[in-house]
C-alpha positions in Angstrom: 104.8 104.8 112.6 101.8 103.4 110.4 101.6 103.4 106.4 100.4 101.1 103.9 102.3 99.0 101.3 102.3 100.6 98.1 104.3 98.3 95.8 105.9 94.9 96.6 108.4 93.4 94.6 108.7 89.6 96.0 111.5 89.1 93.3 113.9 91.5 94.1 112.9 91.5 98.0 111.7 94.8 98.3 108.9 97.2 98.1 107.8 100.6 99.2 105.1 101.9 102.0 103.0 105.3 101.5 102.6 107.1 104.4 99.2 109.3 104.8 100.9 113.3 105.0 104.5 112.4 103.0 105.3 113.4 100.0 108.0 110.5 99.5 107.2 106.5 99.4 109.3 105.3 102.2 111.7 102.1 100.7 111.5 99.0 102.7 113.8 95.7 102.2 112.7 92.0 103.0 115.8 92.1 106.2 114.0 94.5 107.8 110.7 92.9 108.2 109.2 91.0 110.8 106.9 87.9 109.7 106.4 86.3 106.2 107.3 88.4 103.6 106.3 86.2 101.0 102.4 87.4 102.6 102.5 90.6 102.6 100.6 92.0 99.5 100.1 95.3 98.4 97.3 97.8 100.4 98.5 96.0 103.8 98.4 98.2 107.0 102.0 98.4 108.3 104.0 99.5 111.5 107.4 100.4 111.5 110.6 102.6 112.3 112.1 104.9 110.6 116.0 104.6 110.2 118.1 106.9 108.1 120.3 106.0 105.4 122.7 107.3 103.4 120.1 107.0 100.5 118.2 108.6 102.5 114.6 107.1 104.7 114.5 103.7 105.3 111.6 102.0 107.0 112.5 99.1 109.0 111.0 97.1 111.8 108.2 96.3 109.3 105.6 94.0 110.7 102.0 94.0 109.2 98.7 95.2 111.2 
């Protein structure tokens, strides 16, 4: 699946990633992406897998375009 980051938060390791037809931001966590994490910035292109949670939608297998 492809989205774009919507908010990173380099501090706490996370960030979320909007995905063009969902209603909800999908929640993404630094262990489940692929590359430097400390690059990605907010507006990148993103590929990754969906895995469910018991919080619910998790993307992982994050890697940037």
């Amino acid at each position: 699946m492809k989205g774009t980051v919507k908010r990173i938060y380099s501090d706490r390791n996370y960030g979320f990633i909007t995905v063009e037809g969902e209603e909800k931001d999908l929640f993404f966590h630094r262990s489940g992406f692929t590359g430097e994490f400390d690059d990605l910035k907010e507006g990148n292109e993103v590929e990754f897998d969906i895995e469910e949670t018991d919080r619910g939608n998790q993307a992982t297998n994050v890697k940037q375009v």
